[in-house]
N, C-alpha and C positions, 0 to 999 in steps of 0.2 A: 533460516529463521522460521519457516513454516513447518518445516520438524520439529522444531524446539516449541513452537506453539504447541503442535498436538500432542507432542510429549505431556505439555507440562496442564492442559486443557483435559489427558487421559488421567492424571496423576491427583490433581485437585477433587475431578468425581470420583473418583475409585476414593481418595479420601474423606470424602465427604457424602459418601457412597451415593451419588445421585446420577443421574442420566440429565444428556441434551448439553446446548453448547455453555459456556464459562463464558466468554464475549460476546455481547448481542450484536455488536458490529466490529466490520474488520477495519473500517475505513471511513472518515468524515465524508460525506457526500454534501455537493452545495454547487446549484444549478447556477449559471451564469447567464444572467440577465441583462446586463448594460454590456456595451460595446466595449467597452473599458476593458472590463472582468475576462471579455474571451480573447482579446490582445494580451494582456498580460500572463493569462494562461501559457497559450499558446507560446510567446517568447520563454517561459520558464521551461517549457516543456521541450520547445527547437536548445534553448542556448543549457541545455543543463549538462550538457558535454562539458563545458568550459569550467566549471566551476568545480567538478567532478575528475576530470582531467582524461575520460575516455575518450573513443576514436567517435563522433558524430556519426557516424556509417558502422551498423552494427554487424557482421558477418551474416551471409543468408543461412551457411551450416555451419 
């Protein structure tokens, strides 16, 4: 997917003949503040094996 961005990130300036990025952000950023917000993180982030169907334990190499 990160190839296919900068592919298509090269492809829009060269069309549009201009320099510098096409996306100003790669990703929502949103600070967690209540106790709530960093449990539920946190369980999205441990249980997303589950929902995903990968192994929880990702190989070291």
């Amino acid at each position: 997917m990160r190839g296919l961005a900068i592919r298509l990130a090269r492809a829009i300036n060269r069309g549009l003949t201009r320099r510098g990025p096409v996306w100003k952000e790669r990703y929502h950023a949103h600070a967690l503040t209540r106790p709530r917000e960093v449990r539920n993180a946190l369980l999205y982030v441990l249980m997303n094996h589950r929902k995903h169907g990968a192994s929880p334990i990702a190989p070291s190499c």
